[in-house]
N, CA and C atoms as a LAMMPS dump frame, in Angstrom:
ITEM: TIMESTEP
0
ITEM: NUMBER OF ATOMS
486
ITEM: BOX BOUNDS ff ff ff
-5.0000000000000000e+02 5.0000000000000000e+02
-5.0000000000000000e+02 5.0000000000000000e+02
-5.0000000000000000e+02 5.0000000000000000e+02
ITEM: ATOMS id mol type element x y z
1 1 1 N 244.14 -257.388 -52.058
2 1 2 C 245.106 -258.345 -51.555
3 1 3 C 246.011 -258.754 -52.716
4 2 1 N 247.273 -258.622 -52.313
5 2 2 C 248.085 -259.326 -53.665
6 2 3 C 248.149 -260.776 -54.046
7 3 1 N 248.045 -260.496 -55.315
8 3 2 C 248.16 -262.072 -55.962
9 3 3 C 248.394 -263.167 -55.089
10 4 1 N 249.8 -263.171 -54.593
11 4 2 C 250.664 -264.064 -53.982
12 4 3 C 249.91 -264.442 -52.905
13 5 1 N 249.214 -263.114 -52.025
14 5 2 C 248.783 -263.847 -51.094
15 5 3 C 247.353 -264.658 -51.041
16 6 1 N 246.785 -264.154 -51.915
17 6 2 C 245.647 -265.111 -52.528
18 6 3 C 245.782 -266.348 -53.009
19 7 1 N 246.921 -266.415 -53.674
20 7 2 C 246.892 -267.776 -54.055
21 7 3 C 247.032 -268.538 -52.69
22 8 1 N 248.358 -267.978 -51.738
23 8 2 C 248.607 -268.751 -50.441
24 8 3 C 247.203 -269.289 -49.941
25 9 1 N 246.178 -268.272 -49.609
26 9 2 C 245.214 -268.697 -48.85
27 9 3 C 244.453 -269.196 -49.064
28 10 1 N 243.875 -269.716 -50.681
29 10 2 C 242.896 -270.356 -51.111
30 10 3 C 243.829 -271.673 -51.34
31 11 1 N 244.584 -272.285 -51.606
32 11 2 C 245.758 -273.5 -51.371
33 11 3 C 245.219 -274.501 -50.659
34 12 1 N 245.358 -275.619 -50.919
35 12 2 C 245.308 -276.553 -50.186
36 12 3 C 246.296 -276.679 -49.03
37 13 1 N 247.198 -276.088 -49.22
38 13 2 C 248.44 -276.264 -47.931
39 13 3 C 247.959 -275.042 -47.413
40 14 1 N 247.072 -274.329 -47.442
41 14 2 C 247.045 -273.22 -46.466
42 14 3 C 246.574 -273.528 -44.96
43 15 1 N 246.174 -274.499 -44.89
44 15 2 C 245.968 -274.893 -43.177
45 15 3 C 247.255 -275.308 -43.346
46 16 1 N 248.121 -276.477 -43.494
47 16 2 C 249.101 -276.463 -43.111
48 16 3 C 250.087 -275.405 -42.642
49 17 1 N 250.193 -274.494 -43.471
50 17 2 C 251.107 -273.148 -43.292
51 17 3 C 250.593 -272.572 -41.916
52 18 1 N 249.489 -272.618 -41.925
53 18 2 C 248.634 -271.445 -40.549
54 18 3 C 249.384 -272.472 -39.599
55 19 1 N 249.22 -274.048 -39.635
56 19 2 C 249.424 -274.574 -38.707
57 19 3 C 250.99 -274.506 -38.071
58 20 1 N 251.771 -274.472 -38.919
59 20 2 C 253.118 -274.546 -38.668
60 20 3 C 253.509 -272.889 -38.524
61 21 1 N 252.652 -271.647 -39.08
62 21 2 C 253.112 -270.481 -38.398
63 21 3 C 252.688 -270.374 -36.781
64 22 1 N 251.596 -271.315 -36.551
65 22 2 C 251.314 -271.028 -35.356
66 22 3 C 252.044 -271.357 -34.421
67 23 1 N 252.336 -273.078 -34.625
68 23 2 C 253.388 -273.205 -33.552
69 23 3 C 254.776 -272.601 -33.684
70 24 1 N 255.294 -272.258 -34.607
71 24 2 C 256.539 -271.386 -34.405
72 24 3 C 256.102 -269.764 -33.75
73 25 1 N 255.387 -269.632 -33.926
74 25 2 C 255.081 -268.161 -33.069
75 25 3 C 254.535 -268.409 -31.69
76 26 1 N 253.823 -270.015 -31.321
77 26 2 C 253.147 -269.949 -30.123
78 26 3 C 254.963 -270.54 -29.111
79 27 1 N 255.751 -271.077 -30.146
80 27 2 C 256.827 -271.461 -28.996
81 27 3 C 257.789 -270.538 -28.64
82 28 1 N 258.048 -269.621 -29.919
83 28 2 C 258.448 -268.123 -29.432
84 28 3 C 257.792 -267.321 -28.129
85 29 1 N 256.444 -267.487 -28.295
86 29 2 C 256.214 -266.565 -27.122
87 29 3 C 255.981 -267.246 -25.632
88 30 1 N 255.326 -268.031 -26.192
89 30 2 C 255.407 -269.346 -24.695
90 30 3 C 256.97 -269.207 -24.118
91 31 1 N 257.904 -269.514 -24.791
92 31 2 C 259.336 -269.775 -23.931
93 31 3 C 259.615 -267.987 -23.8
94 32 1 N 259.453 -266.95 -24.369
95 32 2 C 259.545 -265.632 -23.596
96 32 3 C 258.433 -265.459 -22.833
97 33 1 N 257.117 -266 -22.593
98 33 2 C 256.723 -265.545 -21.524
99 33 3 C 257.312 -266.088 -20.712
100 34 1 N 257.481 -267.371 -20.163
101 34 2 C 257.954 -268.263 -19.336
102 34 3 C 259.16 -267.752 -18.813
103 35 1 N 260.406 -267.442 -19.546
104 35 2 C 261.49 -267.007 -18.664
105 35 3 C 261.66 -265.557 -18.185
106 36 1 N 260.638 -264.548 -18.605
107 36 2 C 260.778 -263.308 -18.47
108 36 3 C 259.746 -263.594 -16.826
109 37 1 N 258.841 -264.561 -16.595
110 37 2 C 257.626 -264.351 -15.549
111 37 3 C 258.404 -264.431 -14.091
112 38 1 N 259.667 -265.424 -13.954
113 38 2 C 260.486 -265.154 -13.034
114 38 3 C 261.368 -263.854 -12.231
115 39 1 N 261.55 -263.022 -13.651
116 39 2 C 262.574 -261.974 -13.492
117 39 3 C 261.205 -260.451 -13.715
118 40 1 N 260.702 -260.786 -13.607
119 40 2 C 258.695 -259.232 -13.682
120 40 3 C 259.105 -258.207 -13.735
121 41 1 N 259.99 -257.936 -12.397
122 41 2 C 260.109 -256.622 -11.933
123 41 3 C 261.315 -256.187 -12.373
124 42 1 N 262.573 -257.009 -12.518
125 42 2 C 264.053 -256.686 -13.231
126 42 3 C 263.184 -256.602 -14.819
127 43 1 N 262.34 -256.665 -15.507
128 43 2 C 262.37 -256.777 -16.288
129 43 3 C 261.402 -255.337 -16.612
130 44 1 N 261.01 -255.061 -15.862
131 44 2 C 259.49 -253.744 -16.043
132 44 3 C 261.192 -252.732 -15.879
133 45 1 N 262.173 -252.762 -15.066
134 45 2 C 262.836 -251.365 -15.11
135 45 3 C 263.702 -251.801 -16.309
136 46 1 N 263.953 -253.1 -16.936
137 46 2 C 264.901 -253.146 -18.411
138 46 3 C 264.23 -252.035 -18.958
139 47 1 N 262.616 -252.066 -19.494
140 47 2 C 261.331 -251.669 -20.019
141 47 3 C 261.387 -250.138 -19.889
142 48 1 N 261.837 -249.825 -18.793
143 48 2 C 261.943 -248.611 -17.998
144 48 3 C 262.616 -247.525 -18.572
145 49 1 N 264.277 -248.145 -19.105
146 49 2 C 265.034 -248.018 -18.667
147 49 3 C 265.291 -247.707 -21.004
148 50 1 N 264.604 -248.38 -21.05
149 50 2 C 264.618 -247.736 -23.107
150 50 3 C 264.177 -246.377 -23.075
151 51 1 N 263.41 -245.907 -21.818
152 51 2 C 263.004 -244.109 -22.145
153 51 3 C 262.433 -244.178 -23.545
154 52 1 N 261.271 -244.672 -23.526
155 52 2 C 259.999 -244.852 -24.872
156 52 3 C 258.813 -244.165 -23.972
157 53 1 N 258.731 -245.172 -23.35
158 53 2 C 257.278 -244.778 -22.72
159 53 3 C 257.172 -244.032 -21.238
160 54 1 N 256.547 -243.07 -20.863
161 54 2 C 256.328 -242.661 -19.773
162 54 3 C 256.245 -243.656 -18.227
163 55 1 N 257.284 -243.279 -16.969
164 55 2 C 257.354 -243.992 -16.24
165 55 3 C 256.923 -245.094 -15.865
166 56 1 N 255.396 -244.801 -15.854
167 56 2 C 254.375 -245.067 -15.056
168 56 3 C 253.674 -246.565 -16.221
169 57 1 N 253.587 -245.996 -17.385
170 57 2 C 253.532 -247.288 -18.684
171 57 3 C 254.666 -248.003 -19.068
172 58 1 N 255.802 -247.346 -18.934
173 58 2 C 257.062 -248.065 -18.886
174 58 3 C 256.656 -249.489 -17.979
175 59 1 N 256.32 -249.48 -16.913
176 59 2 C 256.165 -250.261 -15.424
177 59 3 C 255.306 -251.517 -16.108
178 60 1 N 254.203 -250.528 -16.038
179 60 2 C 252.785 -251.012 -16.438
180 60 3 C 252.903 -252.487 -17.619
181 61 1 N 253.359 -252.028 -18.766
182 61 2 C 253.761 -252.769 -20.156
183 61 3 C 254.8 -253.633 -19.763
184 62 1 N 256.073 -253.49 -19.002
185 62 2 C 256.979 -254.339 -18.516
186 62 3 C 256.382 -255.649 -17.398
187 63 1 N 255.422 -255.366 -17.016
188 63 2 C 254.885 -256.025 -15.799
189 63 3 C 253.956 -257.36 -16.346
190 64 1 N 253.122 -256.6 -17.523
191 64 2 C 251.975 -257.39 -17.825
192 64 3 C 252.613 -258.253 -18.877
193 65 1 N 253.581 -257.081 -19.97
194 65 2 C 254.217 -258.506 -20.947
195 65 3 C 254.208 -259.476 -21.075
196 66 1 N 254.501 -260.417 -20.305
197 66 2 C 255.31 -261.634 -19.904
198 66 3 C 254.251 -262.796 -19.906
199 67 1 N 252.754 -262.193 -19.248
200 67 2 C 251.524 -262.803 -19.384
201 67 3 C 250.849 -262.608 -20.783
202 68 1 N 251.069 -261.311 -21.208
203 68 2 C 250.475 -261.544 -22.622
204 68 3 C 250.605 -262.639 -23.443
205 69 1 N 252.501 -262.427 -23.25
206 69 2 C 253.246 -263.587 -23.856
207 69 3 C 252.698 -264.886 -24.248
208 70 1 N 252.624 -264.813 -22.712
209 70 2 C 251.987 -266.546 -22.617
210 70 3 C 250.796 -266.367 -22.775
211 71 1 N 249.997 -265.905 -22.842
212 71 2 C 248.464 -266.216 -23.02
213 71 3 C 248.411 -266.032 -24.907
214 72 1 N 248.977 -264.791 -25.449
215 72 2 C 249.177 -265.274 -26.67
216 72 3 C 249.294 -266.672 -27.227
217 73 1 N 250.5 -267.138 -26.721
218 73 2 C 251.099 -268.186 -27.459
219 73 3 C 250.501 -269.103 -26.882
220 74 1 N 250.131 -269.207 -26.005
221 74 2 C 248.69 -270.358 -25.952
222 74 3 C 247.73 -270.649 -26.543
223 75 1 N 246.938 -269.787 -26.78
224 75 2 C 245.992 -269.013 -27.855
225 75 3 C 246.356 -269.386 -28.958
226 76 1 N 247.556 -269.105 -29.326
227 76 2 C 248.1 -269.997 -30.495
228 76 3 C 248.116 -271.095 -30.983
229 77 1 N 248.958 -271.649 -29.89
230 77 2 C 248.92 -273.528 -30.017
231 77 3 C 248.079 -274.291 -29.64
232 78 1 N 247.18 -273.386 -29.113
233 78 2 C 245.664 -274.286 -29.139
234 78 3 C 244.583 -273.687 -30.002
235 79 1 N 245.086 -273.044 -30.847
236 79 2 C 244.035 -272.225 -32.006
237 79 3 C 242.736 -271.49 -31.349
238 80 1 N 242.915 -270.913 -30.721
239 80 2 C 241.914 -270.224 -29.681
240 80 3 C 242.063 -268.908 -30.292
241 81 1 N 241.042 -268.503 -31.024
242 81 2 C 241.128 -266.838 -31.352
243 81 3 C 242.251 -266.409 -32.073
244 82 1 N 242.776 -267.22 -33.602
245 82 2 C 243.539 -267.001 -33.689
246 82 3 C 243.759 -265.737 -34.471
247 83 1 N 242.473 -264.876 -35.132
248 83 2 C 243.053 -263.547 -36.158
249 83 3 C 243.517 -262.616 -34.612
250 84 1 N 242.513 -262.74 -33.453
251 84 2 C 243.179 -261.749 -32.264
252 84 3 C 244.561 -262.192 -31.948
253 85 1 N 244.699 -263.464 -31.864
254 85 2 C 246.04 -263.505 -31.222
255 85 3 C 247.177 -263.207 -32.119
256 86 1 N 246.891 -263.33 -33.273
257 86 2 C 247.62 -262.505 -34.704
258 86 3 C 247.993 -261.212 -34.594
259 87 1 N 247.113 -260.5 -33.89
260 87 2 C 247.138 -259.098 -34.165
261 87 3 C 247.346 -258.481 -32.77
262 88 1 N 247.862 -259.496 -31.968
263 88 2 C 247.977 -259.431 -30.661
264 88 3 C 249.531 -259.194 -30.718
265 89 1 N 249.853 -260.781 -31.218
266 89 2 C 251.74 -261.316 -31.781
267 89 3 C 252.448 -259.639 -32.847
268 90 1 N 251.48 -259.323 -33.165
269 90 2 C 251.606 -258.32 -34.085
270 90 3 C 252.419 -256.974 -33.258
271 91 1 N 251.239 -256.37 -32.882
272 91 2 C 251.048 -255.517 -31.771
273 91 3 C 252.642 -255.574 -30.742
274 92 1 N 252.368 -256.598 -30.6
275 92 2 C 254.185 -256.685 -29.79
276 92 3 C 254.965 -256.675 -30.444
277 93 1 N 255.215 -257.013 -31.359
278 93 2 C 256.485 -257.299 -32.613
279 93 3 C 257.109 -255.92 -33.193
280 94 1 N 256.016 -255.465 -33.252
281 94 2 C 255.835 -254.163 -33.401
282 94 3 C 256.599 -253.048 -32.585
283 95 1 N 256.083 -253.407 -31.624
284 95 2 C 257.156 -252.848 -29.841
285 95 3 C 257.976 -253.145 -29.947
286 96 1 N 258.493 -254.37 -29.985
287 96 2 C 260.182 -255.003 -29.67
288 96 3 C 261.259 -254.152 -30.73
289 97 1 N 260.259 -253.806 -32.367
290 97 2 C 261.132 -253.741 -33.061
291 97 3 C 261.492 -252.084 -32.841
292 98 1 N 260.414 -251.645 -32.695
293 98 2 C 260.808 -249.551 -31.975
294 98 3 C 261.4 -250.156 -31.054
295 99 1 N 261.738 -250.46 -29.842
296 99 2 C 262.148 -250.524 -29.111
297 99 3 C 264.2 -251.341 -29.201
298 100 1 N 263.755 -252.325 -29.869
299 100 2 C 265.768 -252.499 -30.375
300 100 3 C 266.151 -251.631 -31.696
301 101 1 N 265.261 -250.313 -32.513
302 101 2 C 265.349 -249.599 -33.283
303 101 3 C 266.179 -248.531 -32.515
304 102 1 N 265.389 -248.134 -31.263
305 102 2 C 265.934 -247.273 -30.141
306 102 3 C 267.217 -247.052 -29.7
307 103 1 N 267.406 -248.845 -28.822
308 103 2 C 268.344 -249.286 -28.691
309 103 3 C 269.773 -249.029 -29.631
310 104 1 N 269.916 -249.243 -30.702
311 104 2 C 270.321 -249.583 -31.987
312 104 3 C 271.047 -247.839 -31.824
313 105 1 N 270.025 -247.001 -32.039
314 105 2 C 270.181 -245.225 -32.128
315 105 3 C 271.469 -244.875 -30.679
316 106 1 N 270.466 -245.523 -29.421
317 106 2 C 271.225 -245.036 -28.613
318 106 3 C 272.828 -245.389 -28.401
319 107 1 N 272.784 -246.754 -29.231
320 107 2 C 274.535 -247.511 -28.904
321 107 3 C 274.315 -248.723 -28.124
322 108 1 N 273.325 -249.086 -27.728
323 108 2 C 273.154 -250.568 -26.939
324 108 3 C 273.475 -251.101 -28.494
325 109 1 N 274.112 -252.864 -27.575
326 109 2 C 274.282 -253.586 -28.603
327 109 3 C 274.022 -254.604 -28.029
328 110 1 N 273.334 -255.207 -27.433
329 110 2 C 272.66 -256.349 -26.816
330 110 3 C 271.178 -256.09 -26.841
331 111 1 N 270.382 -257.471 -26.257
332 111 2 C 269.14 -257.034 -26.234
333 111 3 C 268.675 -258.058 -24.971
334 112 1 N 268.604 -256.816 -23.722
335 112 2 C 268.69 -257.47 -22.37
336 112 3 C 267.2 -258.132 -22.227
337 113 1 N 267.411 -259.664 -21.896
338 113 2 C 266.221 -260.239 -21.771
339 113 3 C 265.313 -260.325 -23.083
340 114 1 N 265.276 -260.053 -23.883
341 114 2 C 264.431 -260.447 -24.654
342 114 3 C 263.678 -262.045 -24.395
343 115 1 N 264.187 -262.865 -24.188
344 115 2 C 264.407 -264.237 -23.723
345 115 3 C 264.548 -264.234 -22.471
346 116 1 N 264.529 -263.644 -21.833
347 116 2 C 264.56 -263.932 -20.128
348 116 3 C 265.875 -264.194 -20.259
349 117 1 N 266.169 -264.861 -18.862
350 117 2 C 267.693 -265.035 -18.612
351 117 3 C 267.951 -266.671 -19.386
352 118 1 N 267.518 -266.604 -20.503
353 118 2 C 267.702 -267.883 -21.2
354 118 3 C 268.64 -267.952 -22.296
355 119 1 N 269.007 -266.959 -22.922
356 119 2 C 269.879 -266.402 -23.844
357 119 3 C 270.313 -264.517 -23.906
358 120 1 N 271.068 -263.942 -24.513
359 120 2 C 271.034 -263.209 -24.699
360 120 3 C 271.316 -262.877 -26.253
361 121 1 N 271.101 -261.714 -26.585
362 121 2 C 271.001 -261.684 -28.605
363 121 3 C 271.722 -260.25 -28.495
364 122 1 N 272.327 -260.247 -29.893
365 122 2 C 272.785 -258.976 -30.209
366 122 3 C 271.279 -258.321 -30.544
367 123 1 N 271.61 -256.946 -30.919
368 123 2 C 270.354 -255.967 -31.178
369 123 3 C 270.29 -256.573 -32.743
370 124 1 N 271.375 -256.373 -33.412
371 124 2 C 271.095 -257.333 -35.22
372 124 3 C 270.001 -258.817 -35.462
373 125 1 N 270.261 -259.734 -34.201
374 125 2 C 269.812 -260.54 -34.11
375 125 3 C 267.804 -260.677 -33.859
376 126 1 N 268.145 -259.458 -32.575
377 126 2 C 266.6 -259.305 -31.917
378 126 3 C 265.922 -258.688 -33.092
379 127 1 N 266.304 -257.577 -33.824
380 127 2 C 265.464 -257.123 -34.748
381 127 3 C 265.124 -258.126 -36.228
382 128 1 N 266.156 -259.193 -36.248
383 128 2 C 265.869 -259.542 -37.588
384 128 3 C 265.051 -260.714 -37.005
385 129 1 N 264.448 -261.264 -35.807
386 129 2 C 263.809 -262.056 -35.337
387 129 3 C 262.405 -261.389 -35.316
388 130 1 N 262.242 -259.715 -34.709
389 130 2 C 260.855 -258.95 -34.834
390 130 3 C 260.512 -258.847 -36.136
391 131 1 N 261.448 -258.537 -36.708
392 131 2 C 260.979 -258.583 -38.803
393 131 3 C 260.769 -260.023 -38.887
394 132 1 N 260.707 -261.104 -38.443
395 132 2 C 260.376 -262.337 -38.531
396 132 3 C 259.206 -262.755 -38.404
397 133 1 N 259.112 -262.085 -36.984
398 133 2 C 257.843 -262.388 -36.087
399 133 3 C 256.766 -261.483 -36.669
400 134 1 N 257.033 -260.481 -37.158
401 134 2 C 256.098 -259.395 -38.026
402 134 3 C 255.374 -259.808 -39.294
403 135 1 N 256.019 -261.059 -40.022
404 135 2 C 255.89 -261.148 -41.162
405 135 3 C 255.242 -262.599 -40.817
406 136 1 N 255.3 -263.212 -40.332
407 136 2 C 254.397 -264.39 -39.995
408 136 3 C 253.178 -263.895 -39.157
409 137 1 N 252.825 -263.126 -38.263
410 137 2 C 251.953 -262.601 -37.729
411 137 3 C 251.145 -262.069 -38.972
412 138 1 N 251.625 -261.349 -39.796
413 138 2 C 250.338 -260.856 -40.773
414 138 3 C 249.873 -262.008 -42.043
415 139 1 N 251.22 -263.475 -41.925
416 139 2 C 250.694 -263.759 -42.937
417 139 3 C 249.711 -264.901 -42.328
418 140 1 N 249.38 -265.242 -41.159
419 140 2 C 248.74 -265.628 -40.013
420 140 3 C 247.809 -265.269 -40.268
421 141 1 N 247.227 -263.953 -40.523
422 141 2 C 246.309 -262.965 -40.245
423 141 3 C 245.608 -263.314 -41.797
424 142 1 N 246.253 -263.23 -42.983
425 142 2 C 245.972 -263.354 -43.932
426 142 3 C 245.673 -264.907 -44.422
427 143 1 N 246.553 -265.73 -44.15
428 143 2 C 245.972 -267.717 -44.206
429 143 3 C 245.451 -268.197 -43.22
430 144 1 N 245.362 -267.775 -42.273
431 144 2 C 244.024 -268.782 -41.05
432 144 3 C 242.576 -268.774 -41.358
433 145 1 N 242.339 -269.908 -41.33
434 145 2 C 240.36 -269.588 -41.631
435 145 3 C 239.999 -270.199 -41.46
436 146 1 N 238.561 -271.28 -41.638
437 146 2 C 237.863 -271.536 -40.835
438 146 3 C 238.116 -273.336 -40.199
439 147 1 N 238.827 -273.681 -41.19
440 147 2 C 239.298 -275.269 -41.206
441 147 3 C 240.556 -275.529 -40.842
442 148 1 N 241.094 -274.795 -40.028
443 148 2 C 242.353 -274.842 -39.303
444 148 3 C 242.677 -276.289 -38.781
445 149 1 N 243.791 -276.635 -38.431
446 149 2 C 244.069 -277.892 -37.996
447 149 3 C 244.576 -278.217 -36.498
448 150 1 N 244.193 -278.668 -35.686
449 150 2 C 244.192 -278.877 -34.365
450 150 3 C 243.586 -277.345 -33.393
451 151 1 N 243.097 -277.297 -34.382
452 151 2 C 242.418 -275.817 -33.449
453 151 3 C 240.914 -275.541 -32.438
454 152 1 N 241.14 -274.92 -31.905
455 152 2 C 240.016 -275.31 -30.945
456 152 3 C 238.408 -274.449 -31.709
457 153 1 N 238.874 -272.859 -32.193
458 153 2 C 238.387 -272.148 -33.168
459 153 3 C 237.525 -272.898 -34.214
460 154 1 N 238.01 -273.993 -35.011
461 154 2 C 237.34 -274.975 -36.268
462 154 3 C 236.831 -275.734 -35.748
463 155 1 N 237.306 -275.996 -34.312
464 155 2 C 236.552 -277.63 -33.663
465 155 3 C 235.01 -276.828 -33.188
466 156 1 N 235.052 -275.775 -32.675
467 156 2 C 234.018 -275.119 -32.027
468 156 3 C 232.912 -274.644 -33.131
469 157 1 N 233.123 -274.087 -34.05
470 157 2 C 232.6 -273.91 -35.187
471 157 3 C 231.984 -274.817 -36.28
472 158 1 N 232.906 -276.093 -35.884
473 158 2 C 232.201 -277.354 -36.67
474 158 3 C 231.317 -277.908 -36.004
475 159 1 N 231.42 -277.895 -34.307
476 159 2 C 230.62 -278.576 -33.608
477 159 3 C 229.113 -277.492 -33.324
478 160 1 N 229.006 -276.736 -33.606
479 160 2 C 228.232 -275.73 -32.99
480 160 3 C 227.665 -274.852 -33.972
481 161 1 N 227.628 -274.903 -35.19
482 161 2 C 227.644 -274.188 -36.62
483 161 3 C 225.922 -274.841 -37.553
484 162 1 N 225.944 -276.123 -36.718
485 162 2 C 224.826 -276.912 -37.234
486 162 3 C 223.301 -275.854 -36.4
């Protein structure tokens, strides 16, 4: 592990940091699950419609998204499982960013729905938000531990550890 991030995680502000990456990643995905759960099916053929994934997973991944979303970022802001939901936030970030990489190749210059019908972003914008979301997800992964702050994870572990 590098220096830097060692020092981060043995820190006294390192619960703080976990705490404040969490809720910025749990309100990111909470408000995209939330406005994408209205629009499911316009949103599984957006999904469709990048020609990444085979029809049938195209559908599949467009459909369920939206719940991940939110169950992620719940998970989050209530500190419930948070190295999975790390590597969960990850895992998607990951997608979005092949996926407006794609975009980007093919000549799109928007990024339909990312946000549900709540905003729309250029493709410059969406990707420098997945390099965002990428880099707090691992450093999530790397400063969360066992004394987290408002978490349900430390409360359960303190109460139940005896």
């Amino acid at each position: 592990m590098p220096i830097s991030l060692t020092f981060i995680r043995y820190t006294k502000y390192s619960r703080y940091l976990s705490f404040l990456i969490r809720l910025v990643l749990a309100a990111i995905f909470i408000v995209s699950g939330i406005t994408k759960l209205p629009m499911q099916m316009e949103f599984a053929e957006i999904v469709k419609d990048f020609h990444i994934l085979p029809e049938f997973l195209a559908v599949a991944y467009g459909t369920v998204l939206p719940w991940v979303e939110l169950l992620a970022g719940c998970y989050l802001l209530f500190g419930i499982l948070i190295k999975p939901s790390a590597v969960v936030v990850f895992l998607m970030a990951v997608s979005f960013f092949i996926a407006n990489i794609s975009a980007t190749v093919t000549g799109n210059y928007y990024c339909p729905n990312c946000f549900g019908e709540l905003f729309r972003m250029t493709l410059p914008q969406a990707i420098a938000i997945d390099v965002l979301v990428i880099i707090a997800s691992l450093m999530l992964l790397f400063v969360s531990g066992k004394n987290e702050i408002l978490g349900f994870d430390s409360w359960f572990r303190h109460k139940y550890s005896k």
